[in-house]
N, C-alpha and C positions, 0 to 999 in steps of 0.2 A: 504494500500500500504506500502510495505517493501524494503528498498533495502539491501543485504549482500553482506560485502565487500568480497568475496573469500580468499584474502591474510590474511584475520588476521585467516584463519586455516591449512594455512602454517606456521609449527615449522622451525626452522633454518637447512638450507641444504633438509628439506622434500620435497615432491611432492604430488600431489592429485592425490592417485591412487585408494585407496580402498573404497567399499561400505561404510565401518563405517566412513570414513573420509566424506562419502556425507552425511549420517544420520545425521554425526554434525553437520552440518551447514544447515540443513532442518530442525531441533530443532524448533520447535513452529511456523515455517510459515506456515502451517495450518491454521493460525487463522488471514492470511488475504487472501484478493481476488487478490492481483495483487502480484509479487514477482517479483523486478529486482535481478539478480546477477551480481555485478559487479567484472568482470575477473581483473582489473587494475593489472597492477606486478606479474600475474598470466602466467608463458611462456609456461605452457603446461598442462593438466588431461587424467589421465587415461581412458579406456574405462570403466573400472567397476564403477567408478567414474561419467560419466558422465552418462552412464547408470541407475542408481540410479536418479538422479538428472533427467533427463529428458526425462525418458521413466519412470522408476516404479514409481517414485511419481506423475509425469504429470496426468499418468493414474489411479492413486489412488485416485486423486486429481482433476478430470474433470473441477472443476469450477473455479481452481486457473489458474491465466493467468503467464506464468514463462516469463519472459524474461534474454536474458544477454546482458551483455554491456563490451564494452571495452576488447572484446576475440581477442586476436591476431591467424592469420590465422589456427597454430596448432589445438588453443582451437577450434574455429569453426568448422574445421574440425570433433574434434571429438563429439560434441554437434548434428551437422549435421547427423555422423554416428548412433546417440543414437536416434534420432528422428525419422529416417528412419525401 
Protein backbone atom coordinates (compact mmCIF):
# COMPACT_ATOMS: atom_id res chain seq x y z
CA UNK A 1 0.00 0.00 0.00
CA UNK A 2 1.04 3.46 -1.20
CA UNK A 3 -0.31 6.77 -0.92
CA UNK A 4 0.82 9.87 -3.45
CA UNK A 5 0.43 13.02 -2.57
CA UNK A 6 -0.69 14.66 -6.05
CA UNK A 7 0.47 18.32 -5.03
CA UNK A 8 4.19 17.64 -4.69
CA UNK A 9 3.90 17.23 -8.96
CA UNK A 10 2.56 20.43 -9.10
CA UNK A 11 5.49 23.16 -10.14
CA UNK A 12 4.48 26.66 -9.12
CA UNK A 13 1.60 28.35 -11.10
CA UNK A 14 1.29 24.49 -13.03
CA UNK A 15 -1.64 22.39 -13.47
CA UNK A 16 -2.02 18.57 -14.17
CA UNK A 17 -2.88 18.25 -17.43
CA UNK A 18 -0.76 16.10 -19.52
CA UNK A 19 -0.04 12.30 -19.80
CA UNK A 20 3.63 12.78 -18.88
CA UNK A 21 2.77 14.65 -15.96
CA UNK A 22 0.45 11.37 -14.91
CA UNK A 23 3.42 8.98 -15.90
CA UNK A 24 5.33 10.97 -13.06
CA UNK A 25 3.65 10.33 -10.57
CA UNK A 26 2.77 6.48 -11.52
CA UNK A 27 6.68 6.13 -11.27
CA UNK A 28 7.08 2.76 -9.52
CA UNK A 29 3.50 2.18 -8.19
CA UNK A 30 3.56 -0.88 -9.97
CA UNK A 31 5.17 -2.59 -7.32
CA UNK A 32 2.37 -2.21 -4.93
CA UNK A 33 -1.25 -3.70 -4.74
CA UNK A 34 -3.33 -0.90 -3.40
CA UNK A 35 -2.59 2.83 -4.43
CA UNK A 36 -4.20 5.84 -2.74
CA UNK A 37 -3.81 9.34 -4.60
CA UNK A 38 -4.28 11.95 -2.56
CA UNK A 39 -5.94 15.01 -4.50
CA UNK A 40 -5.27 17.52 -1.15
CA UNK A 41 -4.42 21.22 -2.69
CA UNK A 42 -5.07 19.62 -5.81
CA UNK A 43 -8.33 22.31 -7.48
CA UNK A 44 -8.52 20.64 -10.78
CA UNK A 45 -6.75 17.70 -13.80
CA UNK A 46 -6.95 17.57 -16.94
CA UNK A 47 -8.69 15.00 -18.98
CA UNK A 48 -5.58 13.59 -20.60
CA UNK A 49 -4.27 13.49 -17.07
CA UNK A 50 -6.70 11.66 -15.49
CA UNK A 51 -7.11 9.41 -18.30
CA UNK A 52 -3.70 8.02 -17.99
CA UNK A 53 -4.14 7.62 -14.32
CA UNK A 54 -7.20 5.97 -14.30
CA UNK A 55 -8.21 4.37 -17.29
CA UNK A 56 -4.75 3.39 -19.19
CA UNK A 57 -2.89 2.26 -16.05
CA UNK A 58 -6.07 1.00 -14.19
CA UNK A 59 -6.35 -1.36 -17.06
CA UNK A 60 -2.70 -2.00 -17.49
CA UNK A 61 -2.61 -2.79 -14.11
CA UNK A 62 -5.84 -5.03 -13.29
CA UNK A 63 -4.68 -6.14 -9.96
CA UNK A 64 -3.73 -2.78 -8.47
CA UNK A 65 -6.74 -1.21 -6.43
CA UNK A 66 -6.25 2.92 -7.38
CA UNK A 67 -8.09 4.97 -5.04
CA UNK A 68 -8.38 8.95 -4.41
CA UNK A 69 -8.89 10.97 -1.66
CA UNK A 70 -9.50 14.22 -0.91
CA UNK A 71 -10.64 15.23 -4.89
CA UNK A 72 -12.65 18.24 -4.71
CA UNK A 73 -15.85 18.04 -6.99
CA UNK A 74 -13.99 19.28 -10.32
CA UNK A 75 -11.31 16.49 -9.74
CA UNK A 76 -14.04 13.88 -9.30
CA UNK A 77 -15.61 14.86 -11.98
CA UNK A 78 -13.04 14.32 -14.02
CA UNK A 79 -11.70 10.88 -12.56
CA UNK A 80 -15.52 9.88 -12.90
CA UNK A 81 -15.36 10.96 -16.76
CA UNK A 82 -11.92 8.71 -17.05
CA UNK A 83 -13.43 5.74 -15.41
CA UNK A 84 -16.41 5.75 -17.51
Amino acid sequence: KTIVPVKLALYEGDRLVSRSQARRILNRVEKFRYVIFDFDSVDSIGQAFADEVFRVFATAHPHIVIEAVNAVENVEKMIKRAKS
